[in-house]
N, C-alpha and C positions, 0 to 999 in steps of 0.2 A: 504494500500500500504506500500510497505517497501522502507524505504530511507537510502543507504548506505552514508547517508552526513555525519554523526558522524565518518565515516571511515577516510572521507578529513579532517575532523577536528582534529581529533586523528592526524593521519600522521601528520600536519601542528605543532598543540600542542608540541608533542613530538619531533621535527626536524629528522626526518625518513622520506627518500625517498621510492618508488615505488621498484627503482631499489636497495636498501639493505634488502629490505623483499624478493624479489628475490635470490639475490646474496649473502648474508649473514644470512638471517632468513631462506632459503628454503621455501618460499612461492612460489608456483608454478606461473609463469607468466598467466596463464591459470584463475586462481583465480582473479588477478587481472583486466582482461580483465572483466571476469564477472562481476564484483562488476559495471566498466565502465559501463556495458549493462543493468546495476542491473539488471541480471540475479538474480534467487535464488543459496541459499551456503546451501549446509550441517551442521547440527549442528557439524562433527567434524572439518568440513574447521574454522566453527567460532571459537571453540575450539582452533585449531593452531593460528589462528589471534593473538587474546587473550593472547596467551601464547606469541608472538613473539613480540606485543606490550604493554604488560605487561599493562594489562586494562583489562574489563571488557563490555557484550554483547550490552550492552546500549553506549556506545564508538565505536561499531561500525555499528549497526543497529537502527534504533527507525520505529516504526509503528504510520502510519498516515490513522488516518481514513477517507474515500471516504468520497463525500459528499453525496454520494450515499446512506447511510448505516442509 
């Protein structure tokens, strides 16, 4: 499973709201919603994250393995 918690913890780290990755980074609100839904992201959505949080894939993804597996 993929857990976008490194994304709330980034945001939180960095003191960046929701709404200036929006408004000021050109992160699409749409993006954001997903990540909410932990939907899946494009490697270029993570790409832009990255760039607009000035961090790396691990800061805002991490994989957690089922206990299934």
């Amino acid at each position: 499973m993929i857990s976008y918690e490194p994304f709330w913890n980034t945001l939180e780290t960095k003191g960046v709201t929701t709404y200036a990755l929006i408004n000021k980074k050109g992160i699409n609100s749409n993006i954001i919603n997903r990540i909410k839904k932990s939907a899946s992201l494009t490697t270029y959505t993570l790409n832009n994250l990255c760039k607009a949080l000035d961090c790396s894939i691990p800061d805002i993804v991490e994989y957690i393995k089922d206990d299934d597996e």
